[in-house]
N, CA, C and O atoms as a CHARMM CRD file, in Angstrom:
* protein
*
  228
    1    1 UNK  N      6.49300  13.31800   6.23900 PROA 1      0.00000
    2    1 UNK  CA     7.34600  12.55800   7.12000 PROA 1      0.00000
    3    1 UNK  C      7.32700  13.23500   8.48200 PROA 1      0.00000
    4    1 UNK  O      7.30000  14.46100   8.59400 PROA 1      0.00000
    5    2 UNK  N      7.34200  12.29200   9.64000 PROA 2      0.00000
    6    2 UNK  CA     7.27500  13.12500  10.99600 PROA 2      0.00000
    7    2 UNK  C      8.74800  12.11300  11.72700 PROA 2      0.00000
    8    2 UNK  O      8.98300  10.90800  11.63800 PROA 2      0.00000
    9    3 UNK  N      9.53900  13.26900  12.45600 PROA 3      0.00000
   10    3 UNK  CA    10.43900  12.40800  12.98200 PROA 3      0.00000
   11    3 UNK  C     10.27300  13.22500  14.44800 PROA 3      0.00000
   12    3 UNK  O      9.75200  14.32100  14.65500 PROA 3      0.00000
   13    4 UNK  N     11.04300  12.09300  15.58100 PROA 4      0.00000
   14    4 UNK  CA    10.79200  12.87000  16.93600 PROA 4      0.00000
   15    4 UNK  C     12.14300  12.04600  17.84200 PROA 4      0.00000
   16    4 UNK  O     12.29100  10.84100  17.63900 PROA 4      0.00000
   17    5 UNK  N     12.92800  12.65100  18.66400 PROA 5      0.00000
   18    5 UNK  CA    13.84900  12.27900  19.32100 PROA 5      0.00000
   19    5 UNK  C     13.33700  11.30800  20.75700 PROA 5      0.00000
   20    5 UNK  O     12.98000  12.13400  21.59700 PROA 5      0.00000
   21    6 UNK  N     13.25500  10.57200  21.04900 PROA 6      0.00000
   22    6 UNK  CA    12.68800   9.81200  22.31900 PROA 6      0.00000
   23    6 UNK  C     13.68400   8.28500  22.57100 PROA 6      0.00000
   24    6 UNK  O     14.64600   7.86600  21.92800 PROA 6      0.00000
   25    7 UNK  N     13.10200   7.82100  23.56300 PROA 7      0.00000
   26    7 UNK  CA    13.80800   6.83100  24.48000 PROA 7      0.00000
   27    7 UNK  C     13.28400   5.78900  23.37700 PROA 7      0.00000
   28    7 UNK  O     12.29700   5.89000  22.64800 PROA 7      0.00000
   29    8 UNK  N     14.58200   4.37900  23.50300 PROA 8      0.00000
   30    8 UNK  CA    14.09400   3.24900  22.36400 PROA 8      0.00000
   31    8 UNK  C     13.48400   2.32600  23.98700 PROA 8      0.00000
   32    8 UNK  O     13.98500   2.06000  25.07900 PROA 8      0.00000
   33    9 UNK  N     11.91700   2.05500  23.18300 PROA 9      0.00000
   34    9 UNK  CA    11.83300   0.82900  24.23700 PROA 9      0.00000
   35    9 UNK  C     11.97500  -0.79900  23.94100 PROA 9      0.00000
   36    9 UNK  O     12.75600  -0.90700  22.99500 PROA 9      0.00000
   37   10 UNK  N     11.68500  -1.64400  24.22500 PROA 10     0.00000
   38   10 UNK  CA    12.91800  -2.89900  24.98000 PROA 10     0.00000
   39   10 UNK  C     12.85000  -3.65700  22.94800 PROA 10     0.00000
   40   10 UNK  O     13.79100  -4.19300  22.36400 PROA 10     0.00000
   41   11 UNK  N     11.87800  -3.48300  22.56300 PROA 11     0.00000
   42   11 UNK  CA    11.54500  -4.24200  20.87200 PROA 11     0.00000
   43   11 UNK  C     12.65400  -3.28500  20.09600 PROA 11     0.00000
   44   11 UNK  O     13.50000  -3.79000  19.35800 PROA 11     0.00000
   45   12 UNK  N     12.59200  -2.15800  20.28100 PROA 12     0.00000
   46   12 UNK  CA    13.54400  -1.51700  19.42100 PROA 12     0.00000
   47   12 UNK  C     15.16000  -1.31300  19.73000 PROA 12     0.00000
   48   12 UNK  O     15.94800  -1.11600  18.80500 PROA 12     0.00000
   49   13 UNK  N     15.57000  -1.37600  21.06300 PROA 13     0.00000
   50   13 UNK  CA    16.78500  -1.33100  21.87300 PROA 13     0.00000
   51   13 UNK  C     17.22400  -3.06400  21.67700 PROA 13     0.00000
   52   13 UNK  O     18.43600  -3.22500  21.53400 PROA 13     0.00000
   53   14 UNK  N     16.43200  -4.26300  21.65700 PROA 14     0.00000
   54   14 UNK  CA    17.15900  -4.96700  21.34200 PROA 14     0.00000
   55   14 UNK  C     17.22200  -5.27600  19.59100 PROA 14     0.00000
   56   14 UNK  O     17.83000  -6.28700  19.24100 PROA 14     0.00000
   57   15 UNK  N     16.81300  -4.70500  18.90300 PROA 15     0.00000
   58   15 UNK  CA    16.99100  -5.08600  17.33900 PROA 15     0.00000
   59   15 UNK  C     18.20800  -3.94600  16.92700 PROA 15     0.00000
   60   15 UNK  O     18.87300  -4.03900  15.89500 PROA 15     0.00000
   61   16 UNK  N     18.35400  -2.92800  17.87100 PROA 16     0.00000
   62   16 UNK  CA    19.39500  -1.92200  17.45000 PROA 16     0.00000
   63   16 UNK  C     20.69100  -2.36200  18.14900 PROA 16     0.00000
   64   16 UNK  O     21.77000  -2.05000  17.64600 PROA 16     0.00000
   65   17 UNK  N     20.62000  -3.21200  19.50800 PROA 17     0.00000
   66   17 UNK  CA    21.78500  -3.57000  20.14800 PROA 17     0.00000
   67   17 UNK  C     22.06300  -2.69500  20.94800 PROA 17     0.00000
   68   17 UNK  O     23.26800  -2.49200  21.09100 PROA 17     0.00000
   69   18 UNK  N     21.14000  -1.88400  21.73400 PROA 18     0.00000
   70   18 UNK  CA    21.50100  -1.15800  22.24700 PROA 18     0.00000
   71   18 UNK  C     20.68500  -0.97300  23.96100 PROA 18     0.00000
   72   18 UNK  O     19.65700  -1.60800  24.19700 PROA 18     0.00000
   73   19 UNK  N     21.21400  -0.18500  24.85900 PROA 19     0.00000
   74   19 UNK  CA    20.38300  -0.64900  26.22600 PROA 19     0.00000
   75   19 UNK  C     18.96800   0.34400  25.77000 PROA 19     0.00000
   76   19 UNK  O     18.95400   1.22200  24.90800 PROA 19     0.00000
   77   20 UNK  N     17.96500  -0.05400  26.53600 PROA 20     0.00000
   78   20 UNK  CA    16.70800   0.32400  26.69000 PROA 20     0.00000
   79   20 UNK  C     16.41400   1.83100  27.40400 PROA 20     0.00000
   80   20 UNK  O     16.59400   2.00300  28.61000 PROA 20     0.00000
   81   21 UNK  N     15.98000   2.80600  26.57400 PROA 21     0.00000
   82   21 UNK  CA    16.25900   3.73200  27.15700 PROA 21     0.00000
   83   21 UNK  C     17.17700   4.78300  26.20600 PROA 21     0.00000
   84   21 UNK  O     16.72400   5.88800  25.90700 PROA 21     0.00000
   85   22 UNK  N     18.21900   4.43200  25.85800 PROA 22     0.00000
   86   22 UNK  CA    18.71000   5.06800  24.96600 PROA 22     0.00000
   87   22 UNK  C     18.39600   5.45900  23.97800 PROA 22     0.00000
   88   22 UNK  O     17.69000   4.76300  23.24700 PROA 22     0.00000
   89   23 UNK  N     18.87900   6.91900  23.54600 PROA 23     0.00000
   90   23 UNK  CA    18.23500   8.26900  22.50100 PROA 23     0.00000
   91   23 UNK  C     17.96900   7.31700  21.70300 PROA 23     0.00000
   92   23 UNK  O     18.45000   6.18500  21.76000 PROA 23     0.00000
   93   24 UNK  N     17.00700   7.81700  20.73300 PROA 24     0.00000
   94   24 UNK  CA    17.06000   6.98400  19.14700 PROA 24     0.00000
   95   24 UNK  C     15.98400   8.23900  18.68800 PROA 24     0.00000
   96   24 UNK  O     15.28200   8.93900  19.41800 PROA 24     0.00000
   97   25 UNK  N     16.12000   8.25400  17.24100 PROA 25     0.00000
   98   25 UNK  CA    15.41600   8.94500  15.63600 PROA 25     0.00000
   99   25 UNK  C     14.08600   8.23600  15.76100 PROA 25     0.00000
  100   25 UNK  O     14.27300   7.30600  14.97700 PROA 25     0.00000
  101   26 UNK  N     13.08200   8.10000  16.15200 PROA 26     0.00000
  102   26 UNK  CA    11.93500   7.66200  15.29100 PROA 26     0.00000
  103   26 UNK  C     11.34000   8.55300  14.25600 PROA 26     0.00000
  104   26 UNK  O     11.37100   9.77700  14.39100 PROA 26     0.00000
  105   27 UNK  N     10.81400   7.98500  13.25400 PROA 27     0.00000
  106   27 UNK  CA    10.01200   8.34200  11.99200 PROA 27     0.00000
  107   27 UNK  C      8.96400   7.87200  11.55100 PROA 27     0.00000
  108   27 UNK  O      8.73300   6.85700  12.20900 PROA 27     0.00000
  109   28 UNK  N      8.07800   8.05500  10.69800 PROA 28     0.00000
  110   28 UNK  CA     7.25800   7.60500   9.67200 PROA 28     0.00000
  111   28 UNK  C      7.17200   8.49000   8.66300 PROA 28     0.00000
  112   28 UNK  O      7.44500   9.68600   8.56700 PROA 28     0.00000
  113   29 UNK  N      6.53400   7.29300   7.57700 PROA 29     0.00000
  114   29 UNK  CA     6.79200   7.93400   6.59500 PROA 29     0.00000
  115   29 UNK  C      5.57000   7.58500   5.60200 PROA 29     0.00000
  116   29 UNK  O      5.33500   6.39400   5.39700 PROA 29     0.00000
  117   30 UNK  N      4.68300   8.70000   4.89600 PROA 30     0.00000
  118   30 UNK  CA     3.65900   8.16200   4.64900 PROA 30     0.00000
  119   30 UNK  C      3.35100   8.79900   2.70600 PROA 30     0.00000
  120   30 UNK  O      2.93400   9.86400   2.25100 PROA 30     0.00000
  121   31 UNK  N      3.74700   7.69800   2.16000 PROA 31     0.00000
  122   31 UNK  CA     3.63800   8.01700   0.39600 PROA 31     0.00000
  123   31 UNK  C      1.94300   7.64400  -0.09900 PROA 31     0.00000
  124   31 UNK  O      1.42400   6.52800  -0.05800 PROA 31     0.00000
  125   32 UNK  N      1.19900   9.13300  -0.63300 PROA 32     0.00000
  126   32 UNK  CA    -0.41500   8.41600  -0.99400 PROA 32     0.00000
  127   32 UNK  C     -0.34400   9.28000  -2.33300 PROA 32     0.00000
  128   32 UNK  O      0.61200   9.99800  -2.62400 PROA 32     0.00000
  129   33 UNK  N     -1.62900   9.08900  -3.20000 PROA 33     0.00000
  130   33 UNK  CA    -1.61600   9.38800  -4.32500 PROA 33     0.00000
  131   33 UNK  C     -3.15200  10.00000  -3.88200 PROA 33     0.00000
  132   33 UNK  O     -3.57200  10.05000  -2.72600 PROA 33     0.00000
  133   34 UNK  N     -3.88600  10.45700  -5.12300 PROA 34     0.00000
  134   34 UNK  CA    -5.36800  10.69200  -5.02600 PROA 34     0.00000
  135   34 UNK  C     -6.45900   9.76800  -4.80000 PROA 34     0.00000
  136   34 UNK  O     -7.57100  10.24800  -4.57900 PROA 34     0.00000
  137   35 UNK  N     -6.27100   8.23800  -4.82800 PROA 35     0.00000
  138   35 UNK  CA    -6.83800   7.03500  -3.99800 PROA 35     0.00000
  139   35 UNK  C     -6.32700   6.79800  -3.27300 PROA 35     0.00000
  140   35 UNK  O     -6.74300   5.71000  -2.87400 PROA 35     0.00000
  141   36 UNK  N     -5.05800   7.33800  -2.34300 PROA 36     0.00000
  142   36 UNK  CA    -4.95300   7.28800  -0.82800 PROA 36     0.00000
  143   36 UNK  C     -3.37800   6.67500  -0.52400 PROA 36     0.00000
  144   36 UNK  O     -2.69400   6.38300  -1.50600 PROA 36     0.00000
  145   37 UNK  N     -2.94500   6.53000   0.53700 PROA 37     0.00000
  146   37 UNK  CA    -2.16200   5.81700   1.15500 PROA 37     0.00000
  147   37 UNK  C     -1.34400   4.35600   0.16300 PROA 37     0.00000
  148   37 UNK  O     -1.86900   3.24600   0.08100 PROA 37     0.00000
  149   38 UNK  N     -0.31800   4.64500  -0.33800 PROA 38     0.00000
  150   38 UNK  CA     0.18700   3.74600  -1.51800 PROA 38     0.00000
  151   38 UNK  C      1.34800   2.83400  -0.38300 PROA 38     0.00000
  152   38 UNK  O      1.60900   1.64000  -0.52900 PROA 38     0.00000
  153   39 UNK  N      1.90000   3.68300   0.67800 PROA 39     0.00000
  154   39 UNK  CA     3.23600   3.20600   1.22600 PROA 39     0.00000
  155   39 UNK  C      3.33300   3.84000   3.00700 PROA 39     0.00000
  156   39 UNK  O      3.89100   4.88900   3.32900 PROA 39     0.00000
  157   40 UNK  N      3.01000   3.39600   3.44400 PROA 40     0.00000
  158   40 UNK  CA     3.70000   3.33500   4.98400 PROA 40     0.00000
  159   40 UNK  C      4.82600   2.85500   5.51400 PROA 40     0.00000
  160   40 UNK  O      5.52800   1.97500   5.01700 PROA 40     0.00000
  161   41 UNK  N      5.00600   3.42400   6.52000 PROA 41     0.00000
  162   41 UNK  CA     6.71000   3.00200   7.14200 PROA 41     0.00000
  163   41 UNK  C      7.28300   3.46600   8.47300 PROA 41     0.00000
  164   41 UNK  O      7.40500   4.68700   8.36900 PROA 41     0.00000
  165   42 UNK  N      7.55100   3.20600   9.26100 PROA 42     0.00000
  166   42 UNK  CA     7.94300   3.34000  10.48900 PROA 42     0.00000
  167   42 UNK  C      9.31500   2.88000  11.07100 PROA 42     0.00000
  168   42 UNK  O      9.62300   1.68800  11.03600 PROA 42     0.00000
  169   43 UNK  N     10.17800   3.86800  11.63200 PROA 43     0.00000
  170   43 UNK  CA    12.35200   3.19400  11.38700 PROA 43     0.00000
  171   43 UNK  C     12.00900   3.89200  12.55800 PROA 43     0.00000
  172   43 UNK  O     11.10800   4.61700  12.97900 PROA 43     0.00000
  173   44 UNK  N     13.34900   3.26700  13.01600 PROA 44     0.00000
  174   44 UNK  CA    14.02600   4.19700  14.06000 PROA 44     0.00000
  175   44 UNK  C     15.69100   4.00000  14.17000 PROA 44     0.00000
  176   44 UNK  O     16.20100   2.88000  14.17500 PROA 44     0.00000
  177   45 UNK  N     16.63600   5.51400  14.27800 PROA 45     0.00000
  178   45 UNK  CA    18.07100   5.26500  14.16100 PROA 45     0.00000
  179   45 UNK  C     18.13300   5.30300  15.49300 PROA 45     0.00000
  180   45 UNK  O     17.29400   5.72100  16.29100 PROA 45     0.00000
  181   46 UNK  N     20.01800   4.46800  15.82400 PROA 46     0.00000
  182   46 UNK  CA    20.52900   4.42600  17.41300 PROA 46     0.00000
  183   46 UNK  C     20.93100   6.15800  17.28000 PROA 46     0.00000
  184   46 UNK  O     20.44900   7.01700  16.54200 PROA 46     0.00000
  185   47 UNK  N     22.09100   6.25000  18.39600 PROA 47     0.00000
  186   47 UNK  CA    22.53700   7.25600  18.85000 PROA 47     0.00000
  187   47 UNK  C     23.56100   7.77300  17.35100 PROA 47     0.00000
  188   47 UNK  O     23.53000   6.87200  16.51300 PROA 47     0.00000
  189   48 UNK  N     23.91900   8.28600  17.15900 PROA 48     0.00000
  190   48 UNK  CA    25.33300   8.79300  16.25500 PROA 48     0.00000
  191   48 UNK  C     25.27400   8.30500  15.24100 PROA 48     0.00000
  192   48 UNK  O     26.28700   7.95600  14.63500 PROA 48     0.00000
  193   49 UNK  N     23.89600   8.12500  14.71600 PROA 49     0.00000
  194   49 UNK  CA    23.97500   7.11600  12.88100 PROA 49     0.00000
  195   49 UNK  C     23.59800   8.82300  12.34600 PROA 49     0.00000
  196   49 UNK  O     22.98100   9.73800  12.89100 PROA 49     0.00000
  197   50 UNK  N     24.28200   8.69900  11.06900 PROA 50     0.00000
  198   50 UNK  CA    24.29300  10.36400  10.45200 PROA 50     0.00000
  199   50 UNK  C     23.43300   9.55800   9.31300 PROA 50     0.00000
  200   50 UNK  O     23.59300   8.37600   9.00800 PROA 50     0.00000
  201   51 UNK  N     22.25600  10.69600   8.61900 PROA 51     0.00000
  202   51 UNK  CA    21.35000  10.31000   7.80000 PROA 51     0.00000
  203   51 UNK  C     21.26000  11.40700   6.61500 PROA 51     0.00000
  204   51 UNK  O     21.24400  12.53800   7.10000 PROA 51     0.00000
  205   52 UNK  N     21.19200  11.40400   5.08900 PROA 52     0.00000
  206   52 UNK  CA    20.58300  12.15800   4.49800 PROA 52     0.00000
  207   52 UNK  C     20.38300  12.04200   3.09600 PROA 52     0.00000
  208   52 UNK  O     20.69200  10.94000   2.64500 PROA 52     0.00000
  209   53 UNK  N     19.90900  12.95500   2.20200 PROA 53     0.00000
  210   53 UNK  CA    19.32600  12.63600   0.86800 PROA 53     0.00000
  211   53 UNK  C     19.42500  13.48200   0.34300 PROA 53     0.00000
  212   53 UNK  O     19.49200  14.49900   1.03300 PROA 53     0.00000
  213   54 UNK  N     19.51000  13.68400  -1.38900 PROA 54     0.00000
  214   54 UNK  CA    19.55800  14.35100  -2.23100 PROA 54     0.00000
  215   54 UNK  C     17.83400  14.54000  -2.26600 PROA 54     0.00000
  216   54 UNK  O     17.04500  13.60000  -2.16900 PROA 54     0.00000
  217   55 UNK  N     17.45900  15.97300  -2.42600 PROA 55     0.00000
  218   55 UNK  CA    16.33700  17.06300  -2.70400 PROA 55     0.00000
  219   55 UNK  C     16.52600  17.91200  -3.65900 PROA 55     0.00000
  220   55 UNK  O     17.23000  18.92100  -3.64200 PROA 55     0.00000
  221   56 UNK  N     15.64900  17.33300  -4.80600 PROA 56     0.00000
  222   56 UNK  CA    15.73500  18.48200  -6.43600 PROA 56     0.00000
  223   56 UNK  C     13.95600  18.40000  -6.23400 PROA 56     0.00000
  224   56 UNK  O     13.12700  17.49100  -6.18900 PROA 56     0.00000
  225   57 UNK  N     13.92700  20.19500  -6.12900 PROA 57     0.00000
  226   57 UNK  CA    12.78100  20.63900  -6.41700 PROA 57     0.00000
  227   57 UNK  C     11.86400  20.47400  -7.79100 PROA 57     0.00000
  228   57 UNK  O     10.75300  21.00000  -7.85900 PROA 57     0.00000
């Protein structure tokens, strides 16, 4: 998974409701097996959305 803090531009600022320009979370996210690439994915959060998950080793 790669995430990076940057400006939302105008496709993602209007599906979040938010002005253009403003902080947002982008990510991807990439699930493969030993024949390759099973699941792709690409999100992005607005400003102040809190995120997280349970991790058992």
């Amino acid at each position: 998974m790669t995430l990076h803090g940057r400006a939302a531009d105008a496709r993602e600022a209007s599906h979040l409701a938010i002005p253009v320009g403003s902080p947002i979370l982008a990510g991807a996210h990439r699930w493969s097996d030993d024949e390759g690439v099973i699941e792709y994915g690409e999100w992005c959060l607005p400003p102040r959305m809190t995120i997280g998950y349970e991790y058992q080793p």
